[in-house]
N, C-alpha and C positions, 0 to 999 in steps of 0.2 A: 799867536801861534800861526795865523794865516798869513802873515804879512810877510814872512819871508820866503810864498813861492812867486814864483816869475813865471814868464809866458814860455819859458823853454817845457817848464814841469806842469801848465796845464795843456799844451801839446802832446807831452809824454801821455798824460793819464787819457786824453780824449783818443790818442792813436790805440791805445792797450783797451780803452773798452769798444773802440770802433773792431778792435782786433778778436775780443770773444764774444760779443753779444751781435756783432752785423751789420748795418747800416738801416734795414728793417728793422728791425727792432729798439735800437737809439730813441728814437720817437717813442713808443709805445712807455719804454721805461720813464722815461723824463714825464709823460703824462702821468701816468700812476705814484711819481714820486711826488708830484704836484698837489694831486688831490688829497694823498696823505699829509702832504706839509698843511692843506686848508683844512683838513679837517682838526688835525692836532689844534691848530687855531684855533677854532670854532669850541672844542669843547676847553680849552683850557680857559679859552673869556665866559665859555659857559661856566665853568668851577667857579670861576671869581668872583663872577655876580651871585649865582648861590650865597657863597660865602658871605660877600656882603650883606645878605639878607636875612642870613642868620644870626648875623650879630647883633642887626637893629631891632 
């Protein structure tokens, strides 16, 4: 699915959210999407070892 955009269409996207969210705020957003993608992390290898250890 990813492989067919090029650097014209991640140009596009980064000029369109430079264009509503500001150039303050770009940073703030990328941090929070950040700590959301570790946390998902965190609790999903937390499930897994649960899991693990419920079965043994």
């Amino acid at each position: 699915m990813l492989r067919n955009i090029g650097s014209t269409e991640i140009i596009v996207v980064a000029l369109i959210l430079l264009f509503l969210f500001g150039g303050k705020k770009l940073p703030e957003l990328a941090h929070g999407l950040a700590e959301s993608i570790r946390e998902f992390r965190k609790s999903f290898k937390g499930e897994d070892k649960k899991a693990e250890e419920e079965t043994e």
